[in-house]
C-alpha positions as semicolon CSV with decimal commas, in nm:
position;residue;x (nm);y (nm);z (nm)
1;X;2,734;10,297;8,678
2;X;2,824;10,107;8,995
3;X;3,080;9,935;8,843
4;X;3,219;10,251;8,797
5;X;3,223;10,408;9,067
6;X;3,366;10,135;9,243
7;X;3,674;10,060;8,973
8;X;3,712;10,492;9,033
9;X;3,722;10,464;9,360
10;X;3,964;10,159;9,415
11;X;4,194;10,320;9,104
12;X;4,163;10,662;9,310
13;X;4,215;10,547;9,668
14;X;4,520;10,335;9,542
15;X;4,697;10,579;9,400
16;X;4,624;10,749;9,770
17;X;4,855;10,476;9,918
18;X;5,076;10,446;9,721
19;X;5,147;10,786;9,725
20;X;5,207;10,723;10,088
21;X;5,473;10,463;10,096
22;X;5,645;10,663;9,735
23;X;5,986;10,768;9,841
24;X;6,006;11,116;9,667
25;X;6,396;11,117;9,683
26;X;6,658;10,945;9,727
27;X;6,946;11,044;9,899
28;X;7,328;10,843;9,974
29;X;7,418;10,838;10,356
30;X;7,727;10,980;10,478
31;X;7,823;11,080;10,825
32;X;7,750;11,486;10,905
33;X;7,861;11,759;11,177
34;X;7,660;11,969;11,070
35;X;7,511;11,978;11,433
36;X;7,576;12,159;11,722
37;X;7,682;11,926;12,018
38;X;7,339;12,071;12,193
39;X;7,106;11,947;11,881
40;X;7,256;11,542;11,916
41;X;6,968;11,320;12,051
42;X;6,945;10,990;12,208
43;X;6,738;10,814;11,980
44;X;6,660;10,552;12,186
45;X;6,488;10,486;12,561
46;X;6,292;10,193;12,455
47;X;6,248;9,920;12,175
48;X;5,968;9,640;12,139
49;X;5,933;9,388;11,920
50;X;5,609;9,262;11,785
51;X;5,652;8,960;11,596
52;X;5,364;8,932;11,379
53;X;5,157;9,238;11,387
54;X;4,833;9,122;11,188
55;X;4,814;8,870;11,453
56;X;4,877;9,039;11,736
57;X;4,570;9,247;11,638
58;X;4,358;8,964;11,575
59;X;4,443;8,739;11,874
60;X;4,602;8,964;12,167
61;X;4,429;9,318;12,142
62;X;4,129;9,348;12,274
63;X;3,789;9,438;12,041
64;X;3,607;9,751;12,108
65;X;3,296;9,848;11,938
66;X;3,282;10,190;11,861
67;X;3,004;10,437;12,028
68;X;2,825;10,480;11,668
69;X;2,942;10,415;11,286
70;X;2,711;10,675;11,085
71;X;2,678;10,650;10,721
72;X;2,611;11,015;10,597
73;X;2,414;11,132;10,246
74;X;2,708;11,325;10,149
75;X;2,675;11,050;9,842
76;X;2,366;11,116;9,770
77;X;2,330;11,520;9,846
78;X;2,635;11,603;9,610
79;X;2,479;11,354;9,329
80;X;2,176;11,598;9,276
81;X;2,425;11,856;9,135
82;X;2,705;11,615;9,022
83;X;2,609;11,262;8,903
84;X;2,926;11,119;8,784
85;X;3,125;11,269;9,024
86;X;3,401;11,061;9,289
87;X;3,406;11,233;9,624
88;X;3,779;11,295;9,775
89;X;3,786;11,355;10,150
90;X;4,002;11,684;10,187
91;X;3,987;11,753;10,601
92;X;3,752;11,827;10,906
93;X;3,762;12,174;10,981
94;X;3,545;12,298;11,258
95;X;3,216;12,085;11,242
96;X;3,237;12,057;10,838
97;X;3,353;11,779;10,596
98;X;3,548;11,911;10,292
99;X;3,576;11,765;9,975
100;X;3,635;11,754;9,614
101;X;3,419;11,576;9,365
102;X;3,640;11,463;9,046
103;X;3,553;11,372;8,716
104;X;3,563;11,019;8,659
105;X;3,538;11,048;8,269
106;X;3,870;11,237;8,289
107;X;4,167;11,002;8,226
108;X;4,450;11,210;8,204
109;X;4,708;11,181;8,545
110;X;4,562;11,459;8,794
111;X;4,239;11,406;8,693
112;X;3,982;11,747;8,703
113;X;3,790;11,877;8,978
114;X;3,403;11,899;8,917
115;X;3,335;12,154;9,240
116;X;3,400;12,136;9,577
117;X;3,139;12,033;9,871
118;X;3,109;12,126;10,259
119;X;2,888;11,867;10,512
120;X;2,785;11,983;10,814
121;X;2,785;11,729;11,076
122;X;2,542;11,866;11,306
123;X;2,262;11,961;11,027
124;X;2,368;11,677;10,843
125;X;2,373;11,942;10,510
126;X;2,539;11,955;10,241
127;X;2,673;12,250;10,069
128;X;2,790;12,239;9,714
129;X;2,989;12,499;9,465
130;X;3,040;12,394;9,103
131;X;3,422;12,479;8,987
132;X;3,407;12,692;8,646
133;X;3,803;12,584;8,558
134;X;3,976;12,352;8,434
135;X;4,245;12,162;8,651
136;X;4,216;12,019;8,963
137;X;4,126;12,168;9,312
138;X;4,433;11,990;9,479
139;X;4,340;12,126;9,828
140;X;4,145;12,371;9,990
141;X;4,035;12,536;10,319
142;X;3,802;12,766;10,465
143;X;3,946;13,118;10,615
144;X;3,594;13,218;10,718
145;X;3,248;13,143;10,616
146;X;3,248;13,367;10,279
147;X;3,643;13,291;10,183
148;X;3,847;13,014;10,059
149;X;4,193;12,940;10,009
150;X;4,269;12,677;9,731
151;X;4,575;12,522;9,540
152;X;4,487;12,507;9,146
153;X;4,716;12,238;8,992
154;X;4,724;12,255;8,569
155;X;4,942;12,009;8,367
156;X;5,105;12,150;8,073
157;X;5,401;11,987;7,883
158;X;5,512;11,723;8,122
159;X;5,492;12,049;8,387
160;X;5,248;12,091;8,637
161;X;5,195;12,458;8,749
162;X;5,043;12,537;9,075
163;X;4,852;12,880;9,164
164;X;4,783;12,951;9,535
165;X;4,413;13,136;9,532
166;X;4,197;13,285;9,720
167;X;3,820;13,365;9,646
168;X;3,433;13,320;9,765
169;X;3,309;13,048;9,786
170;X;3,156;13,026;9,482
171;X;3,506;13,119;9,295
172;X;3,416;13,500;9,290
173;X;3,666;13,768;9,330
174;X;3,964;13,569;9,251
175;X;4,287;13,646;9,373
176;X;4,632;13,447;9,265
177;X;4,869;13,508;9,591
178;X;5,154;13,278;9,518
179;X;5,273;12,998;9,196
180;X;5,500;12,795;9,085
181;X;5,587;12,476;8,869
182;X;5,693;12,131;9,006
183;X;5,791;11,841;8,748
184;X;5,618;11,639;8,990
185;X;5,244;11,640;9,093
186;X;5,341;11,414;9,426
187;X;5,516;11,729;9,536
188;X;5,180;11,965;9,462
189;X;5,156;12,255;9,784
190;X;4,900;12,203;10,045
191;X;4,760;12,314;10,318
192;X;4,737;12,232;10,725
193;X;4,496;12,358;10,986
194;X;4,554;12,357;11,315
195;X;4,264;12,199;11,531
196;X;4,265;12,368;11,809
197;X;4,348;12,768;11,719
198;X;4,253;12,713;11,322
199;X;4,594;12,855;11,202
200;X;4,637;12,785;10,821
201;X;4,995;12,679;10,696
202;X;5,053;12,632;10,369
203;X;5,351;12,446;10,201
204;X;5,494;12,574;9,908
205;X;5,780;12,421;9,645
206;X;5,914;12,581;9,325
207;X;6,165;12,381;9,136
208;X;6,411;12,573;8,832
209;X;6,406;12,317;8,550
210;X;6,684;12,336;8,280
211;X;6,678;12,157;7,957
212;X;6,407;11,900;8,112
213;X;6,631;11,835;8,461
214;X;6,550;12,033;8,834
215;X;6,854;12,206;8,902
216;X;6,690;12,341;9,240
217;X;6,380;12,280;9,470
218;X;6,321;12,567;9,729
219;X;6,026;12,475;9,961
220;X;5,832;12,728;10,173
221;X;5,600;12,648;10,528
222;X;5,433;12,984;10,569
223;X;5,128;13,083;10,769
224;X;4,828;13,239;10,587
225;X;4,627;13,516;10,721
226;X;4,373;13,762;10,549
227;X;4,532;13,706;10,194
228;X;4,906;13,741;10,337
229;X;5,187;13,463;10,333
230;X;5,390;13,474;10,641
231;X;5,687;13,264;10,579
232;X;5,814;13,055;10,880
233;X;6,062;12,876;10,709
234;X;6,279;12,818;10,347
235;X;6,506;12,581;10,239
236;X;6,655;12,487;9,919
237;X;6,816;12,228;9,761
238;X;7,077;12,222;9,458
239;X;7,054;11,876;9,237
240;X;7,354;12,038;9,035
241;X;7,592;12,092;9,329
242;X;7,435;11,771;9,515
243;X;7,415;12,073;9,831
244;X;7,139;12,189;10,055
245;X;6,795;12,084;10,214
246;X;6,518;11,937;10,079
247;X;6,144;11,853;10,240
248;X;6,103;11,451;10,313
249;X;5,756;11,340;10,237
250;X;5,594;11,692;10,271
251;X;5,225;11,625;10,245
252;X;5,256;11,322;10,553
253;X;5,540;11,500;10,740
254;X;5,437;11,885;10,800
255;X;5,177;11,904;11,084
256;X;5,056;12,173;11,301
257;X;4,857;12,153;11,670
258;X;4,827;12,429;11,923
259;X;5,089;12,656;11,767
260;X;5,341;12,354;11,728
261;X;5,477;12,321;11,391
262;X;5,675;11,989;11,329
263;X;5,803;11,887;10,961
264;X;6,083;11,654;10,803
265;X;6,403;11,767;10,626
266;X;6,690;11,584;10,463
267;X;6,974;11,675;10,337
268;X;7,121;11,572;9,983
269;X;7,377;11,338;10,147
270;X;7,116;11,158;10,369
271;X;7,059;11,325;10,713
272;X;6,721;11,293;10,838
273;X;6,601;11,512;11,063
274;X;6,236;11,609;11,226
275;X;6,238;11,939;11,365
276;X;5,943;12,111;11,582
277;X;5,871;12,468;11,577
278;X;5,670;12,678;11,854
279;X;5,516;12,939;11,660
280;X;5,480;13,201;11,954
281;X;5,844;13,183;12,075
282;X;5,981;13,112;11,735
283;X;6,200;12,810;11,926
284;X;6,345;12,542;11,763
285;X;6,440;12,203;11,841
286;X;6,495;11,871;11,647
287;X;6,315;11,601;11,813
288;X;6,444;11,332;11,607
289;X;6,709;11,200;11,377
290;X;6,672;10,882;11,204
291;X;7,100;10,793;11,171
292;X;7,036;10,423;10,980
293;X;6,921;10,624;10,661
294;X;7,026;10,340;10,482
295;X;6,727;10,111;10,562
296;X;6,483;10,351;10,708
297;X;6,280;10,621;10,537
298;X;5,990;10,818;10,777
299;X;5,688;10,807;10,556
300;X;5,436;10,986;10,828
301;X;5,437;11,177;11,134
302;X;5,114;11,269;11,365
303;X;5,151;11,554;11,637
304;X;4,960;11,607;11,956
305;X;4,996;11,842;12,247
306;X;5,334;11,707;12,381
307;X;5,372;11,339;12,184
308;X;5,485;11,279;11,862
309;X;5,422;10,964;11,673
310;X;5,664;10,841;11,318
311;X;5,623;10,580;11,085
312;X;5,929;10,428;10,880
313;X;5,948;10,250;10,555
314;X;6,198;9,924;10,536
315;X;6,413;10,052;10,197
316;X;6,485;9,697;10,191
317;X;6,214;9,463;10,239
318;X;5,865;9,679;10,190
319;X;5,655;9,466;10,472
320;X;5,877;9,516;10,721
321;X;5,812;9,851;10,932
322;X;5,881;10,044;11,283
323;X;5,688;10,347;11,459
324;X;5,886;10,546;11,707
325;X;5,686;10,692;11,951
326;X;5,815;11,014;12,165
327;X;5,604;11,151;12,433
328;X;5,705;11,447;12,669
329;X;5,825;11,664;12,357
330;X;5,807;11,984;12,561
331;X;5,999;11,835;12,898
332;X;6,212;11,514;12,826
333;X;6,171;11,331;12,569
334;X;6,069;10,959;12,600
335;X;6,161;10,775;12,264
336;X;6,019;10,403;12,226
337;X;6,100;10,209;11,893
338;X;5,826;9,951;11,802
339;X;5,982;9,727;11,547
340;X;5,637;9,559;11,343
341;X;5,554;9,434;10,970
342;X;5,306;9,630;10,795
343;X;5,290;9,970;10,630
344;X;5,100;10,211;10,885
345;X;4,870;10,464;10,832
346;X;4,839;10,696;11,131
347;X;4,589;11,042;11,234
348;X;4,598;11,216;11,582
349;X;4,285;11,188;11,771
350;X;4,292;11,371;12,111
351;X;4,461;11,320;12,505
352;X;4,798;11,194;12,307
353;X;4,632;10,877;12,154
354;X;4,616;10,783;11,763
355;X;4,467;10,606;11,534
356;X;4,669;10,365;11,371
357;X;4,589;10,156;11,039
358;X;4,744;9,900;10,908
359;X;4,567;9,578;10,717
360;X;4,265;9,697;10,707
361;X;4,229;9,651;11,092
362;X;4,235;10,023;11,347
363;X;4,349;10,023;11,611
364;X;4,422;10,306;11,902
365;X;4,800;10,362;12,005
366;X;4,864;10,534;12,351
367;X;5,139;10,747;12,322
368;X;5,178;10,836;12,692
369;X;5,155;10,429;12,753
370;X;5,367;10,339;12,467
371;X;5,081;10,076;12,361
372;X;4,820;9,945;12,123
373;X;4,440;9,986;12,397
374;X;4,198;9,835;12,141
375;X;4,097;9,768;11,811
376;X;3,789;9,874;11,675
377;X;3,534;9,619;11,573
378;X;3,473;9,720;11,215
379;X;3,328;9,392;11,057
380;X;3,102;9,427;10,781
381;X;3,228;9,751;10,649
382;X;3,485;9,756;10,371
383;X;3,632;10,078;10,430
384;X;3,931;10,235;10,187
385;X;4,242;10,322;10,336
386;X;4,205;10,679;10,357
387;X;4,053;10,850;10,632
388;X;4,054;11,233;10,837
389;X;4,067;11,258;11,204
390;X;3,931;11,506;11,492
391;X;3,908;11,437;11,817
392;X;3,731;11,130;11,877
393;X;3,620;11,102;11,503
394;X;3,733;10,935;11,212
395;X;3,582;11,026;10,885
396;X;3,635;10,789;10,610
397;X;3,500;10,623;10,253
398;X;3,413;10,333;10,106
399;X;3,428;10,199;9,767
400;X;3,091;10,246;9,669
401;X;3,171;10,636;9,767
402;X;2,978;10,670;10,069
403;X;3,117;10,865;10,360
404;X;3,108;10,736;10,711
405;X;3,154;10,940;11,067
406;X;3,319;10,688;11,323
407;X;3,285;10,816;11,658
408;X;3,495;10,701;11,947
409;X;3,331;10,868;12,248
């Protein structure tokens, strides 16, 4: 039984990352006006070079231990009602861990969803609810203590058909408020909470397939409030006409904090763009435009108060990578490039720092700075690369499936 659980986990937790460095599309370059002269950005105040990064970390970044690494009984409360379960960290909302338990015996691609768990941090409790469907709970998120909003993903005929739902908690009084098909389960909806006014986006894509090819992919970002979608935004894009606007790496490029809304959108041709939103004066501005398409890809963006952080994928050669750093999004806007190898994995914490990780190693990035502070002294753990952040904690797994709370106060 160990054995499986840890083959489950490592298959599980793989597919994770590489879902993260996946390019979803791929799109020719050519030059654009499609820009007012008032939307063209200098996309560069600052560039640094780090010649070997795994190195740097280990010889020229100072070690900090963290205030406390807790390993919780999430494993073991959720095996009293599901033995054979794998746990799948969803996000920390309020003081509660949420996450999925999936059925390891299941061996088709999305896998099924055995119920659905919520941990309490400060009673240290777990709270479980059994899921009577088939499928798989792709995401989900509380809207108050007695209601949930979840994505239901089926796979039927090469399709996969999504149904936004809302219920109780214990998948009472159903209610289907949105669906549609995708012919790929990378591009499944989701949803985003903000952490510090607990706004709910949800993202949204419904694809028109013809004789087995996409003809069109129209994405939504919408808010979601007492059972209502409130679009903020549509595109589309036409495959046929080779016209339009598509979503770059949804999932790792759509974030919300304090009524900022910042996503990624390409066009079919190539430009890259990464627009922010203020959701109570409906402005908009694009922060960012990545204009050597032809070797970088952004694979992730984190958002904080006024600083944005981006990773890029090398097209070219996968180890090599950059992060581009802006602080002062709201004022001017400070751009540094920091050109290192290594695919990064990165989550906001709080006071415009992140938490960046790359090789196994963490590290904290100071936005406002423009540097690495510290790396944490981890040693001994063997932690997957998949983790949620809040604050000053990092919640993450390991492959033996227990969950750990790393706090940074």
């Amino acid at each position: 039984m160990k054995k499986k659980y840890i083959f489950a986990g490592i298959l599980f937790f793989c597919t994770v990352t590489a879902i993260l460095i996946f390019s979803i599309k791929k799109f020719a370059p050519r030059s654009s006006t499609e820009n007012s002269e008032n939307e063209i950005i200098k996309q560069q105040n600052a560039s640094i070079t780090i010649d070997n990064y795994y190195d740097y970390l280990q010889n020229k970044l100072e070690k900090k231990v963290p205030a406390r690494i807790q390993k919780t009984n999430i494993k073991e409360q959720i095996s009293v009602n599901d033995e054979y379960g794998l746990n799948e960290l969803k996000r920390i909302q309020d003081n509660k861990i949420i996450g999925t338990s999936i059925d390891t015996n299941n061996q088709n691609i999305i896998m099924e969803t055995r119920g659905f768990w919520s941990y309490n941090i400060d009673q240290e409790k777990v709270n479980y609810y059994s899921y009577p469907e088939e499928g798989r709970i792709w995401d989900i998120v509380f809207s108050s203590d007695s209601t949930i909003y979840y994505i239901e993903l089926l796979e039927k005929d090469t399709y996969y058909y999504w149904y936004l739902k809302s219920s109780t908690v214990n998948f009472e009084n159903i209610k289907v408020l949105d669906e549609g098909t995708t012919s790929n389960w990378l591009e499944t909806p989701f949803f985003q909470t903000d952490p510090v006014t607990n706004k709910i986006i949800v993202y949204t894509i419904y694809e028109t397939i013809n004789a087995y090819e996409i003809s069109e992919s129209r994405y939504k970002i919408s808010v979601l409030k007492d059972n209502q979608i409130i679009p903020i935004l549509e595109n589309t894009g036409n495959h046929t006409t080779k016209e339009g606007i598509f979503a770059q790496q949804a999932f790792y490029t759509t974030k919300i904090y304090n009524n900022l809304l910042i996503h990624c959108q390409v066009s079919y041709y190539g430009q890259e763009t990464v627009e922010l939103i203020n959701l109570n004066t409906k402005e908009k501005q694009i922060i960012y435009q990545n204009n050597d398409i032809d070797n970088w890809q952004i694979g992730e963006i984190a958002l904080q108060e006024d600083s944005v952080l981006i990773t890029f994928n090398n097209k070219k050669t996968p180890n090599k990578a950059r992060m581009v750093s802006i602080s002062n999004i709201t004022d001017s806007k400070q751009i540094t490039e920091i050109y290192m190898d290594g695919t990064k994995i990165i989550k906001s914490l709080k006071d415009n720092k992140y938490i960046v990780s790359c090789m196994g190693i963490f590290t904290i990035f100071d936005s406002q700075e423009n540097k690495f502070l510290y790396r944490l002294d981890l040693e001994g753990y063997k932690f997957l690369p998949t983790y949620l952040s809040n604050n000053n904690q990092i919640v993450t797994i390991d492959n033996q499936n227990n969950v750990y709370i790393i706090y940074l106060d």
